[in-house]
C-alpha positions as CSV (number, residue, x, y, z in Angstrom):
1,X,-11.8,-10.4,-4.3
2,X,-14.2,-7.8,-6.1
3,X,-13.9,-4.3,-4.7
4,X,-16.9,-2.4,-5.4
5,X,-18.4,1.3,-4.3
6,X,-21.5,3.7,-4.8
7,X,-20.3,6.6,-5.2
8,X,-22.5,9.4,-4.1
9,X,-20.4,12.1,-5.5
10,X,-19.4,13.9,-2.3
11,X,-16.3,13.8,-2.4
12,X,-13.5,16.2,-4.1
13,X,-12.4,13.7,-6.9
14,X,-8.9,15.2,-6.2
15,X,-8.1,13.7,-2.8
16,X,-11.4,11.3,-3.5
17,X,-9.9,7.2,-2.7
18,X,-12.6,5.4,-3.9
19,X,-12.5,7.4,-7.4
20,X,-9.3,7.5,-7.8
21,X,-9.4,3.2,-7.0
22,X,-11.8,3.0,-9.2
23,X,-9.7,4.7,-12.1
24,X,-6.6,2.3,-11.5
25,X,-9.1,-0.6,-12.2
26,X,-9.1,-1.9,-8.5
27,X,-12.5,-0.8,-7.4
28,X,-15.8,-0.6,-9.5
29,X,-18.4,1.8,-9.4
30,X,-22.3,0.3,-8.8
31,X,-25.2,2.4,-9.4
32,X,-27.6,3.1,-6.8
33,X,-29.8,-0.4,-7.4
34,X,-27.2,-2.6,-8.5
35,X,-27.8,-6.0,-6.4
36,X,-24.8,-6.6,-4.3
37,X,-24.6,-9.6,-1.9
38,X,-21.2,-9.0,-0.4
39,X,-19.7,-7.6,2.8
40,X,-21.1,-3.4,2.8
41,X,-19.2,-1.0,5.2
42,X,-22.4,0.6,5.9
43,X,-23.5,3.0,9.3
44,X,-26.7,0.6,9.1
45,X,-24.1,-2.8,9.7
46,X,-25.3,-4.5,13.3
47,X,-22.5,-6.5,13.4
48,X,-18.3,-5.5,13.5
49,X,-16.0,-6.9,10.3
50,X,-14.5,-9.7,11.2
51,X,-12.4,-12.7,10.2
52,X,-15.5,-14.7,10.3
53,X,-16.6,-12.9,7.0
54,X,-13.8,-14.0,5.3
55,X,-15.8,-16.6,3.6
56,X,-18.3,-13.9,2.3
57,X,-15.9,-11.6,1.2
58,X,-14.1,-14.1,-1.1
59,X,-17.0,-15.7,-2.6
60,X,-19.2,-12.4,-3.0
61,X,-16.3,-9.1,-2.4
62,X,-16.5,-5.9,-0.7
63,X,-18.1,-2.9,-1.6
64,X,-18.0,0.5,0.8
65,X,-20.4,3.7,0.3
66,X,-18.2,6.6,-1.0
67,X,-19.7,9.5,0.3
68,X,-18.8,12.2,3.0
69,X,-19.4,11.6,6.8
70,X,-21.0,15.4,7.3
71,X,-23.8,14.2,4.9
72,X,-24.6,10.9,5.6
73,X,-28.2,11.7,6.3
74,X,-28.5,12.2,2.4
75,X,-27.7,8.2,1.4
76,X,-30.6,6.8,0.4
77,X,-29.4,3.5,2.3
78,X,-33.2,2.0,2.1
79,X,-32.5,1.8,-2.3
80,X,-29.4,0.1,-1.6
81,X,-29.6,-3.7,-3.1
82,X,-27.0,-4.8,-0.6
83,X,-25.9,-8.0,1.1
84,X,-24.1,-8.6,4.4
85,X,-23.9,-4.7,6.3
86,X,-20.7,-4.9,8.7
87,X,-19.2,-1.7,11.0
88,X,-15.6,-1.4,11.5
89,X,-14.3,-1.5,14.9
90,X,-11.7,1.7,16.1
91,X,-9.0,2.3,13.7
92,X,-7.7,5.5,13.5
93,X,-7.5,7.7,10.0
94,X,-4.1,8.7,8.2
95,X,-5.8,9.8,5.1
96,X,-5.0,14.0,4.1
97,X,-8.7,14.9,5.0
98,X,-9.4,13.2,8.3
99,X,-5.6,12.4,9.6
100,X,-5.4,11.1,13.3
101,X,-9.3,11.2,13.7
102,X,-10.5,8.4,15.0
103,X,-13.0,6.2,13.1
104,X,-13.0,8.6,10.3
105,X,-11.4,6.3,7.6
106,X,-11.5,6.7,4.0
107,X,-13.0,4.2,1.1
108,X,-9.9,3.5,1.1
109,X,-8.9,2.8,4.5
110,X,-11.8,1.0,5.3
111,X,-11.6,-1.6,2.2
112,X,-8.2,-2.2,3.3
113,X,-8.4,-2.6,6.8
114,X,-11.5,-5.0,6.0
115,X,-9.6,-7.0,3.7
116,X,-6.5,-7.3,6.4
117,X,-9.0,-7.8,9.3
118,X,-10.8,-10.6,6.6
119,X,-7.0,-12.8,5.9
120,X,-6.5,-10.8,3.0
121,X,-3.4,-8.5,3.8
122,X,-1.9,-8.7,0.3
123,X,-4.7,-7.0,-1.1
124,X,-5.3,-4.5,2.0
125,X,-1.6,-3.4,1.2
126,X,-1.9,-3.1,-2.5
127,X,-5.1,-0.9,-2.2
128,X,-2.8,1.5,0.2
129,X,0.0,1.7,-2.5
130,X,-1.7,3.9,-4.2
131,X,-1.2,6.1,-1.8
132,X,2.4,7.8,-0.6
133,X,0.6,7.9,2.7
134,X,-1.2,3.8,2.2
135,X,1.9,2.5,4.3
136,X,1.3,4.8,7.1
137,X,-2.2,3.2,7.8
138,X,-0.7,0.1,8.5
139,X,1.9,1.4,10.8
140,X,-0.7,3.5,13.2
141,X,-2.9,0.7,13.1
142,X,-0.6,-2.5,13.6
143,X,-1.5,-3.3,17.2
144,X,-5.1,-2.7,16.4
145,X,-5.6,-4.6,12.9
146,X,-3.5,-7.4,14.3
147,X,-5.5,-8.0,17.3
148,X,-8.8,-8.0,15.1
149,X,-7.6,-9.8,13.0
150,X,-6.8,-12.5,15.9
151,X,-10.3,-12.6,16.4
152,X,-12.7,-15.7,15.5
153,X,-16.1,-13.6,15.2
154,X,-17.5,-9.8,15.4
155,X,-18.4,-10.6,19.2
156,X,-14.8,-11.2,20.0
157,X,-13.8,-8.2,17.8
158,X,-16.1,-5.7,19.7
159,X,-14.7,-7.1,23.2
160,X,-11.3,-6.5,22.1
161,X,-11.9,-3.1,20.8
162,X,-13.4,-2.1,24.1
163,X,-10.6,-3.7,26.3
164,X,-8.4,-1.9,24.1
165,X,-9.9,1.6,24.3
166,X,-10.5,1.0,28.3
167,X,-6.6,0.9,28.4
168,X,-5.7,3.6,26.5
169,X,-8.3,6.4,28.1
């Protein structure tokens, strides 16, 4: 499954996921209006990941938009050449930067938990061993990737996701 990213340089390289992905060889940089007709973890996505984009995902890959959440408003999303634009559902961050905020994954995170959510758990987990805290996303987000990954289209994934955050308010 290709793994791709922009990078909009945001990011402290040190504790950046995507870069340092990209410098073990298992995520490649794009520039700004390379044509990519894959799944896109995007803000602009209409529809949730699911395992209904599994097809898309292994014929076309992944790419996510590395770049910080307080400056979104500066990705020129309109110049992206992009195919298929998907939103997560709830998952929870254990990255340094954001851990326990909800929703506030890393590149990182979010490939992986696309890729388990998508069938493709051997690659969600060898993304995260990169990371001496990889294995910990998996473990604060069993119930939750399990269930979505249970799930036969984004519909079914957003109606989970709200049952489940209905029972834990």
């Amino acid at each position: 499954v290709p793994l791709r990213m922009w990078d909009f340089l945001q990011c402290d390289p040190k504790r950046c996921t995507g870069q340092r992905l990209s410098r073990r060889g298992l995520m490649q940089a794009m520039s700004l209006k390379q044509p990519f007709k894959g799944l896109v973890l995007s803000p602009n996505g209409k529809k949730s990941v699911s395992p209904a984009d599994g097809l898309i995902l292994a014929s076309s890959g992944l790419s996510v938009i590395d770049c910080s959440w307080a400056r979104l408003d500066e990705i020129p999303f309109k110049q992206m050449k992009s195919g298929e634009h998907r939103l997560l559902p709830f998952l929870v961050a254990v990255n340094p930067v954001n851990y326990g905020k909800p929703s506030k994954l890393s590149c990182a995170e979010a490939a992986a938990a696309t890729l388990f959510i998508c069938g493709r758990e051997d690659i969600a987990r060898r993304v995260m061993s990169e990371f001496g805290w990889g294995e910990e996303f998996f473990k604060v987000n069993s119930e939750l990737l399990d269930m979505y990954a249970s799930c036969s289209d984004s519909v079914e994934v957003v109606e989970k996701q709200n049952e489940w955050l209905l029972k834990v308010e």
